[in-house]
Structure formats: structure tokens, C-alpha cells
C-alpha positions, 0 to 999 in steps of 0.5 A, spaced: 682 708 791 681 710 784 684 713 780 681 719 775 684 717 768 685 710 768 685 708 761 686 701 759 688 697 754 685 691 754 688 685 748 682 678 748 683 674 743 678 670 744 672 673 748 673 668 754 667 670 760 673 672 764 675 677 759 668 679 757 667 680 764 674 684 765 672 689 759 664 690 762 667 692 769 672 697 765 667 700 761 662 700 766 667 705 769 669 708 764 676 705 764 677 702 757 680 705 753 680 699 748 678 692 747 682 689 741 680 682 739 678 677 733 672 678 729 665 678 732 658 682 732 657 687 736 650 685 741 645 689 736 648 686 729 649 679 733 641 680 734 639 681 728 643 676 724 640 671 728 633 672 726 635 670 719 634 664 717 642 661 717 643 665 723 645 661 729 650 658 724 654 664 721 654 666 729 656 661 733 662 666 738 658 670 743 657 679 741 662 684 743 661 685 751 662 693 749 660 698 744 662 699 738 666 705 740 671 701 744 672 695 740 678 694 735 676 687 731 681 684 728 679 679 723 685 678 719 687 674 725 682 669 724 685 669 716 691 667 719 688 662 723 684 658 717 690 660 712 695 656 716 689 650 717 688 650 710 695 649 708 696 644 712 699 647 718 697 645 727 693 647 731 699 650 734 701 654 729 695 656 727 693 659 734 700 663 735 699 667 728 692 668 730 695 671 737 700 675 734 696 678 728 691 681 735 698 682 739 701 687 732 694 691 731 692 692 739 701 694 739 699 701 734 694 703 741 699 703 746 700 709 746 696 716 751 692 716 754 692 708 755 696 708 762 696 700 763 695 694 758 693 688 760 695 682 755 693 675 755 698 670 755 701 669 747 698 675 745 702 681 749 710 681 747 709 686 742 704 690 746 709 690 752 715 691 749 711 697 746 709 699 754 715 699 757 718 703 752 713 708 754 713 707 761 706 703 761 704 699 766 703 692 764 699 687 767 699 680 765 693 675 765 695 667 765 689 664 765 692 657 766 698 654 769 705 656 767 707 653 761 713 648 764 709 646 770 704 643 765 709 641 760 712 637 766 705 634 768 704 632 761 712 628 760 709 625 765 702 621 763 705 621 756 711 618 759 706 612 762 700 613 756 705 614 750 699 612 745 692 615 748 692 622 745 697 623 739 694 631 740 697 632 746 704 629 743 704 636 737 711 638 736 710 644 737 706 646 744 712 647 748 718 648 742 724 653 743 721 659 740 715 658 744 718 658 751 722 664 749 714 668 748 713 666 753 717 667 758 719 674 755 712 676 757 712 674 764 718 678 764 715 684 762 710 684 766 709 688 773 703 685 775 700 677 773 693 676 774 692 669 775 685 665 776 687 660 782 692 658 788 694 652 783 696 657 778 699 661 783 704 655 786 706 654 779 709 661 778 713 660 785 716 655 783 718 658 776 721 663 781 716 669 780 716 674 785 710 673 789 709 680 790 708 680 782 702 675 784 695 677 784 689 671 784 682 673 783 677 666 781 672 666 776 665 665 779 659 662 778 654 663 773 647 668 776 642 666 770 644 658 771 643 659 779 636 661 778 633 655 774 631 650 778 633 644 779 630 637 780 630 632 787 633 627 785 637 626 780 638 619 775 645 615 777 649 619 772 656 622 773 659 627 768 664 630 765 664 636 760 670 639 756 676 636 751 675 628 753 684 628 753 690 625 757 691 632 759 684 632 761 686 625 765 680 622 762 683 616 760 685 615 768 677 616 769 675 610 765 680 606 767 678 607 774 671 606 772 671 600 770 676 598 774 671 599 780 666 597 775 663 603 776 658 601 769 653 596 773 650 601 777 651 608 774 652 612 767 658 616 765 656 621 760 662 624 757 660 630 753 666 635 748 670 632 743 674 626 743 681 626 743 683 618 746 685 614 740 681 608 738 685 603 740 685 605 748 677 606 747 677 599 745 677 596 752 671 601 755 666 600 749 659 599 752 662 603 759 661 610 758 656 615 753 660 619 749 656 626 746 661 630 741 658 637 742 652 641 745 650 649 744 651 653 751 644 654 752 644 646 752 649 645 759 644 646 764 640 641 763 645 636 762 649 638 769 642 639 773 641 631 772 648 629 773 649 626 780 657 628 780 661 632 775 668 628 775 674 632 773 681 630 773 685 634 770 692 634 769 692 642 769 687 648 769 686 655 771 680 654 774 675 650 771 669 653 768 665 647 767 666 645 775 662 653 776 658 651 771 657 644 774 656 648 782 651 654 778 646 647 777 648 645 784 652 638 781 658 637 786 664 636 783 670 630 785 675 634 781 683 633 782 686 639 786 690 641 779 684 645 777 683 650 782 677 648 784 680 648 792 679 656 792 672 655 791 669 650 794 672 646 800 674 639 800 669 635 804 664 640 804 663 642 798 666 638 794 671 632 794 678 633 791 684 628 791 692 628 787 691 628 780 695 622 777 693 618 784 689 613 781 688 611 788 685 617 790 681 618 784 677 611 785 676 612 793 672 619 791 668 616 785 666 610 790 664 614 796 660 618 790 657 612 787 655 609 794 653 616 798 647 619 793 645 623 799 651 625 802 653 628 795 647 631 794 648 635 800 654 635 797 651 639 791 647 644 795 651 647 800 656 648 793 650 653 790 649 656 796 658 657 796 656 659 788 651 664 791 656 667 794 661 668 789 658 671 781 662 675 776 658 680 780 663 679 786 669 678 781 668 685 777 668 688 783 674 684 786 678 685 779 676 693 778 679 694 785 686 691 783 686 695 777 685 701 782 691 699 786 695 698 779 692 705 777 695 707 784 702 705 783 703 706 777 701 715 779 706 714 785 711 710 780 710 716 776 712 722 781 717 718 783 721 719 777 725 724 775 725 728 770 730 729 766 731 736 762 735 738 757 
């Protein structure tokens, strides 16, 4: 179904592995037009740089997944980005101008021969506005959760937890002129891609039309498949990412040591620490914490966990529970992390209602108590993972860009034209 002459504007920010992985499968067909980002390398100048003895510090963000003809980088966006830290500005709003400037330099390209644009969320308003006025298809790519769904979640643990997480409880995440961003873009949109059945449910109950929906998950990881890994594995349960309320971290310690979960088992929480000192008081000594670690260093650190915890208050759909699957680890997650279109609970993975300690804890003592069923557990989740790599997703996702490519001609034909 594709359709010759398909030109697409790409606008990514950041270089998420679902954009880049987006951006390879239009070039690889010849269907970008352009790929506008922030500042980054391309593959040949990252290599080379790397080589240099400061390298590896001076190239921290992954190369361009393009060539060079097809990328527009914008790095005035990461100027504003520093600018407004250096000033004493949030993290909020630092992300915002950052957003915008990408948004304002990808808005001058939306023009022919580009027939569709897909924009990230916070980044597209003003490439959409400029799209609609020239009858451009606009597709909309929500990685996560729609915004009030996720402010919903997180009133309620800040309601319950008001002093875990000050990060969480910045002023401007969810202020006025923010929501109106946002919901301009979605009204914009034609199409909204969007990574689990999690975040589909959200945009339902927000009243979008489910014809406007369409839902691709990310996939697991090829190179992470092959390594091997070890038998048996050391009484570790892990957790990767922003140690955060919205993370539900601080329910996860409480469980652990409610359970008492540390006489038998090491909890090893890897990412930064957002949970005040105060709250960490009562769990010193019950968990190993590692603020960071490069990429490259994750597989090891998933290959000797005998379970990843995650209980998110809202996801897309978790990388790190891919990652974790890529290494064979099985997951207890929470269903608001949209590992239920991956895996299935039981089988593959356990999963329980986020904010139900309850729950939490029954997933955690099964895992505690059942090592070899959990391994199982994690077996049978690679083999899933096998099934499901960004080779499948390409592929998947050019085939929705043909049905969008096939609308917008038929839409097109069906409009009169109007002669003077």
C-alpha cells in the first residue's frame, strides 16, 4: 500500500530509540524528507571524535541514525536548554524552550514536497498549525500516557506521599499554558501513535476518538538477545530508571521491607535518586542504590538480576522492562507501564494495579519464594522478545505510514478544487 512520493517530516527532539528507529525505516525507503533534532554527530564524525583521548565525554548522546543529508540539527535548542538552567530556570522550562526552538527551526520545512509530518509530543504546535494550513497530514507521536491521566495518578501519591519527591511536585509540569500546548497538538492531529494499550486507554477516556488511535510497542532489543547469559543467577531484584514517587519507588521499598524481603535478597536500584533523604531514613542499609551507568554496562547488571521491579505510576511502555526481557530477566511490573502488550501475565511476567500495595507485595513474595519458576519466567519472556525487535517494529510502523500515505491521496482527490 505505499504510496510513491511519500515525504515525511520527522521532528525528534531527542534521539529516543523509537524515533531513531522511526527515522531509519523512512530513510531506508526513501520517505524522509527530514529529520530535525537537537545537536548530535553524525556516525562518521561520533567515531572519530571518540577515538580522541576526551572523546567518550564530549560524546555522550548516540550519532544520528541518518545521513547527513537528511538531518537538520538544531543547536540553538540546546543553548536555550542551558541558558534557562544557568539562569536559574526548572527543569520544566528549560525542557519546553528546548522543545520549542526544535519545533520553530522543523515549522520552516513544512512545506512541499513533505505530504505528512510527525511531531513529538511538546515539540509540533507550530509545525501542525503550519501543516494544516497547507492540507499536510499530521501524525502525532505520544510516547507516554496522556497528560491528565498522569496528573491524576500523581495528585494521588502526592496527596498520600506529600514529602517523598519534591521534583515531582514542580509548579509548572502541569500549568495552564502547558495543558493548552498540549491539547492544541492532539487537536491538530489526524493520526496519534502511541506505544501501549495503556496509553491508548488514556486517550479514550479524554474523549479521543479511537479511530484516531493507532498503537505500535517498542521492541526488544537484537544485539542484547544474543549475548549470553548465566544458569543461575545471584538473589538480586532490580530496578532501572528515575528512582521517583512516579516511579513508585517509594512504595517498593515499603513493601520490601514490610516483607522483610533484605534477609534473603539484594534490591539493587540503579538511576538517579529523587526520594528525599528523610523518607530514605527508614530503609538504610535495605537497598543498594548506583546513581549511573553507561549503556554498554546494563546487560550485565539485567543478566544477574533474578527479577526486574517496576512499579510505575505511568509509562508508554517501559524500556527497561525490553531491556530487562532482551537479557532474559522477567519483570513484576505494574499494568501502568504498558508491559501487558508484550508480555502475559502468568506466563511471561507478573503484573498487579499500580498503588495496590497488596498487590505489589504478593508479586514480589511469589518472586522471592519461586526462583525456579521465575527463571522459567524469564525464559519464556526472551523467546517472547525474539518475536518482537525493532525489526518487527519497522516494519509495522512503515506499514501505518502507507495506510496514513493512502489517506491523505484519497482525502486529496476528494477535495474540490476551487478555480478562480
Amino acid at each position: 500500500m505505499t504510496i510513491i512520493g511519500n515525504k515525511v517530516l520527522r521532528i525528534g527532539p531527542a534521539l529516543t530509540e523509537g524515533i531513531r528507529q522511526q527515522s531509519i525505516a523512512l530513510a531506508a525507503t526513501g520517505q524522509l524528507e527530514r529529520l530535525v533534532t537537537s545537536w548530535c554527530f553524525t556516525e562518521k564524525t561520533h567515531s572519530v571524535i571518540r577515538a580522541l583521548p576526551v572523546g567518550r565525554s564530549v560524546t555522550k548522546r548516540r550519532p544520528s541514525p541518518v545521513d547527513s543529508r537528511l538531518l537538520i540539527r538544531v543547536p540553538i535548542a540546546d543553548v536555550y536548554h542551558s541558558v534557562t538552567h544557568w539562569l536559574g530556570g526548572g527543569s520544566v522550562d528549560a525542557s519546553d524552550r528546548f522543545h520549542a526552538a526544535v519545533d520553530r527551526a522543523a515549522s520552516c520545512w513544512v512545506k512541499p514536497p513533505v505530504n505528512m509530518v510527525l511531531g513529538r509530543e511538546d515539540a509540533c504546535l507550530s509545525s501542525f498549525q503550519k501543516a494544516r494550513e497547507l492540507g499536510i497530514t499530521r501524525l502525532y507521536d505520544l510516547p507516554t500516557a496522556y497528560f491528565r491521566t498522569v496528573q491524576k495518578l500523581l495528585d494521588q501519591e502526592l496527596a498520600q506521599f506529600p514529602d517523598v519527591d519534591p521534583v515531582t511536585t514542580d509548579p509548572r509540569e502541569y500549568a495552564s499554558d502547558r495543558a493548552e500546548r498540549k491539547e492544541n497538538e492532539l487537536a491538530l492531529a489526524d493520526q496519534i501513535l502511541c506505544p501501549s494499550s495503556f496509553v491508548r486507554q488514556s486517550l479514550l477516556d479524554a474523549g479521543v476518538d479511537a479511530s484516531k488511535i493507532h498503537c505500535i510497542p517498542h521492541a526488544a532489543i537484537q544485539e542484547w538477545l544474543d549475548i549470553p547469559v548465566p544458569e543461575h543467577r545471584p538473589p538480586i531484584f532490580l530496578f532501572v530508571g528515575q528512582i521517583s514517587l512516579r516511579k513508585g519507588a517509594h512504595r517498593l521499598l515499603q513493601v520490601w521491607k514490610k516483607i522483610k524481603a533484605y534477609r534473603t535478597h539484594r534490591l539493587r536500584l540503579i538511576g538517579p535518586m529523587r526520594l528525599t533523604d528523610t523518607f530514605l531514613r527508614d530503609y538504610a542499609g535495605l537497598y543498594e542504590h548506583v546513581p549511573s551507568l553507561p549503556r554498554h554496562a546494563l546487560p550485565k547488571e539485567y543478566a544477574q538480576a533474578r527479577a526486574l521491579v517496576l512499579n510505575s505510576s505511568s509509562e508508554g511502555l517501559a524500556m527497561v522492562i525490553l531491556e530487562a526481557i532482551s537479557c532474559g530477566t522477567p519483570v513484576l511490573a505494574s499494568r501502568n507501564t504498558g508491559g501487558e502488550d508484550i508480555l502475559s501475565d502468568g506466563i511471561e511476567g507478573r503484573f498487579f494495579d499500580f498503588g495496590d500495595d497488596d498487590a505489589l507485595m504478593a508479586a514480589l513474595d511469589w518472586g522471592l519464594s519461586h526462583p525456579q519458576e521465575l527463571a522459567e519466567m524469564g525464559r519464556r519472556a526472551r523467546l517472547r522478545a525474539a518475536l518482537w525487535t525493532w525489526r518487527e517494529y519497522r516494519n509495522h510502523f512503515m506499514q501505518w505510514i502507507a495506510q496514513q500515505g493512502h489517506h491523505a491521496h484519497q482525502r486529496m482527490r476528494a477535495t474540490p478544487t476551487i478555480r478562480p
